[in-house]
N, C-alpha and C positions, 0 to 999 in steps of 0.2 A: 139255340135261341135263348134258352135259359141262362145261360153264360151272358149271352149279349145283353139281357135285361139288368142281371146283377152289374156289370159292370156301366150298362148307362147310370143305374140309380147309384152307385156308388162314387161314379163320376159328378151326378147333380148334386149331392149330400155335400160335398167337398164345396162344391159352388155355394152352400149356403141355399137350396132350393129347397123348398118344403115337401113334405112328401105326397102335400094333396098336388100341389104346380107340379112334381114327375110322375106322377101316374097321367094325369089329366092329361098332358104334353104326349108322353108315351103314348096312348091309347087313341089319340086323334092321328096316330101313323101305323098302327100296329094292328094285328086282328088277334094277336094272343096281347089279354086283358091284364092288368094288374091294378091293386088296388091301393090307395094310399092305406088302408089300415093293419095292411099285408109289409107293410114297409115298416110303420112305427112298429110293428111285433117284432121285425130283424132289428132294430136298431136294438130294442130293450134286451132280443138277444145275443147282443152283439157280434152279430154276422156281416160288418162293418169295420175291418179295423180301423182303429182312430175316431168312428162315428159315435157321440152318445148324445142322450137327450139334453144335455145341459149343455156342450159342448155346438151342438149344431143345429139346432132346433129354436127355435122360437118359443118363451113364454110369455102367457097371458101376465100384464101387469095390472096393479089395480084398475077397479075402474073409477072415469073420468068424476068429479064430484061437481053437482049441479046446484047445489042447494043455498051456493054462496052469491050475495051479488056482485054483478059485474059492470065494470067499467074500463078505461083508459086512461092512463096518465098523460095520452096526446089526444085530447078531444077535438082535435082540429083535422088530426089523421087517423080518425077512428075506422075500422073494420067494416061499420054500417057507414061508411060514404062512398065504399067502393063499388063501380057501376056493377051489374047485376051479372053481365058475361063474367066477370072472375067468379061472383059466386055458383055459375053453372060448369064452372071449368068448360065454358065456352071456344077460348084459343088456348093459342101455344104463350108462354112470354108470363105467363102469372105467375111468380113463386111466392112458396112458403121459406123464411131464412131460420135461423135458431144459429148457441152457440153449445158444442160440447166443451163436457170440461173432464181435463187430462187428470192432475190432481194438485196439491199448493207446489206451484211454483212451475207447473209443466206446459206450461200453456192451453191452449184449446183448439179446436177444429171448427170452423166455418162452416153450414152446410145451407145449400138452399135447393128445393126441389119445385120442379115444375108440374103443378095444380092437374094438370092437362095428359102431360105425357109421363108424368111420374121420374122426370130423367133431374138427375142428381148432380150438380155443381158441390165442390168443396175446396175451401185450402187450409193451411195449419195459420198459425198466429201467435209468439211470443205471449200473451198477456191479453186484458182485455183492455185496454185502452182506445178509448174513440179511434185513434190512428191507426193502432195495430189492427183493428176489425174492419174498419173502413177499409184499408190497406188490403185484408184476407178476402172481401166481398171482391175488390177490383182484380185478383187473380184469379177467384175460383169462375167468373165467366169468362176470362179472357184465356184461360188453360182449356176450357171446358172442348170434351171431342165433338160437341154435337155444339154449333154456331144458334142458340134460339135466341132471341133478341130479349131482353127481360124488359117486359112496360111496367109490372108492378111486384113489389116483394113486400108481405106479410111478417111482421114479427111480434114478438113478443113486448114486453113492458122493461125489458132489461138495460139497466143504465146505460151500459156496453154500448145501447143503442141512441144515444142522444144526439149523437151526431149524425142524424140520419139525411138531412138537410144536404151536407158535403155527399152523401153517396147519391141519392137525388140527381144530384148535379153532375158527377163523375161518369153515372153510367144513365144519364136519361132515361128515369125511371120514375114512379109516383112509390112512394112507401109508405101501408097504411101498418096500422096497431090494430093485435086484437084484444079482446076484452083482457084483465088481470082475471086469474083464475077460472080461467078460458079453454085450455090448450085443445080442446076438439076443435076451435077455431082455426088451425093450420094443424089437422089428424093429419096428412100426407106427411109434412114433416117432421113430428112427434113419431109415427109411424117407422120411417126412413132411419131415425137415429136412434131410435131402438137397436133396429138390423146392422148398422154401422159397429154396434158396439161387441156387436159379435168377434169383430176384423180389429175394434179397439177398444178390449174394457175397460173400465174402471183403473186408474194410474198408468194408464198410456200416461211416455213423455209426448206429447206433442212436438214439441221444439228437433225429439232426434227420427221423426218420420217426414222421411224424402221427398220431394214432389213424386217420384218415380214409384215409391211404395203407396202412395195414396191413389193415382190414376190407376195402378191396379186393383186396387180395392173398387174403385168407381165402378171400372171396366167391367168387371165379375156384376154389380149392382144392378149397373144399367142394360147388363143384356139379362137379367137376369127375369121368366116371365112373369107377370101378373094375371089374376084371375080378371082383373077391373080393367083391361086391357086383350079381355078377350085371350089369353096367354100368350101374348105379344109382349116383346119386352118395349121398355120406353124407347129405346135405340127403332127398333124395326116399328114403334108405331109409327113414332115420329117419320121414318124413311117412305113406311107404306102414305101415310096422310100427304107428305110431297108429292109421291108420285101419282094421289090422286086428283091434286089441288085442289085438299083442304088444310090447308096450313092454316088459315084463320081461328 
C-alpha cells in the first residue's frame, strides 16, 4: 500500500498537482490517510527524484495592489457593463483572455480560461500584432478539446488588444476590459498563467513549441483537479454538468 501511495503522489507531482489536491484526491478513495504536509516534508527531503520545491510547486507571488485608481482605456467595453451571470461565474462560455510573453523576439502564448469551468484554451503567436493575436484567439477555440461556445472574453488594457472589434465579430462574442491595475479582475487567468509557466518559463521561444507540445501541456491542466471544483478537474466538470443538464 505504501508503495502504491509513493508512486501515486509521485505520479501527481510530475502532473504539476499540488500536494493539498493529492492528498485530498487520495483520501476521498482511500481508508489509509495521507497528508498534504507529509508530502512537502518528502519533497524538502528529496524523496522524489526530479521533484523540488522551485521546480514543481507553486509560489505565492506578490500581492494584488489596491490602492491605485482604476479605470479603462475602453470605457464603452468596460468590466462593469457585463451582465451580472459572468460575474457569478453563472454559465459555461465566459472567459478570461491575457497574452504570455516568451522573451525579445520569441513570440507569445494566447490563453483564455473559462470563468466557470476553469478549462483552458491557448495557442502560440509570432509577435504581438492586432493580426497575429487576433489570428492566436481564433485557433486557440477552434483547437480546443472541450467544444464551449465563448459569449464573452475579459481582458486586460493591452494595445495588443485594440483590435478587439474584428475578434467580436470572427468568433461571436461580446469582449469586455477590465480595470488598468486591476488584474484580480480576471484572478482565474492571472492564476492559470502563473501555472503555465511552470511547463513555459521565462524565454520560452514561443515561435519553436508545436501545437502538439502545447495540447499536452493543456491536456495535463485541464484534467488536472481543483479545490473550487469540488476536486473535479474542468474536463470532468464540464462532462458531469452535461450529463446533468446544467450546462447553462
Amino acid at each position: 500500500m505504501y508503495t502504491d501511495i509513493y508512486n501515486y503522489v509521485f505520479d501527481k507531482l510530475h502532473s504539476f498537482w499540488s500536494p493539498e489536491i493529492i492528498a485530498d484526491k487520495w483520501n476521498l478513495n482511500h481508508n489509509i490517510k495521507i497528508s498534504f504536509s507529509s508530502i512537502y516534508r518528502a519533497i524538502r527531503s528529496k524523496l522524489f527524484p526530479g521533484i523540488s520545491p522551485t521546480s514543481h510547486l507553486r509560489r505565492r507571488g506578490r500581492p494584488y495592489r489596491t490602492e491605485r485608481k482604476t479605470y479603462t482605456k475602453h470605457p464603452e467595453k468596460s468590466i462593469h457593463n457585463r451582465d451580472n451571470i459572468v460575474d457569478k461565474r453563472g454559465r459555461f462560455g465566459d472567459y478570461e483572455g491575457d497574452t504570455i510573453y516568451g522573451s525579445v523576439g520569441k513570440g507569445y502564448l494566447v490563453t483564455a480560461i473559462d470563468r466557470k469551468s476553469r478549462f483552458l484554451v491557448a495557442a502560440t503567436c509570432k509577435d504581438k500584432s492586432i493580426s497575429s493575436i487576433n489570428s492566436a484567439f481564433r485557433e486557440a477555440f477552434e483547437k480546443a478539446s472541450l467544444k464551449i461556445k465563448p459569449l464573452t472574453l475579459t481582458l486586460d488594457n493591452g494595445s495588443e488588444f485594440n483590435g478587439y472589434a474584428d475578434i467580436e465579430k470572427d468568433l461571436d462574442l461580446e469582449i469586455y476590459f477590465a480595470d488598468v491595475h486591476a488584474p484580480w479582475q480576471r484572478g482565474s487567468n492571472e492564476n492559470i498563467n502563473g501555472l503555465l509557466r511552470f511547463f513555459f518559463p521565462r524565454g520560452t521561444d514561443f515561435r519553436k513549441v508545436t501545437r502538439a507540445q502545447l495540447d499536452a501541456v493543456l491536456d495535463k491542466i485541464n484534467n488536472r483537479p481543483r479545490k473550487c471544483l469540488d476536486l473535479l478537474s474542468p474536463i470532468d466538470y464540464f462532462n458531469q454538468s452535461v450529463a446533468l443538464g446544467l450546462t447553462i
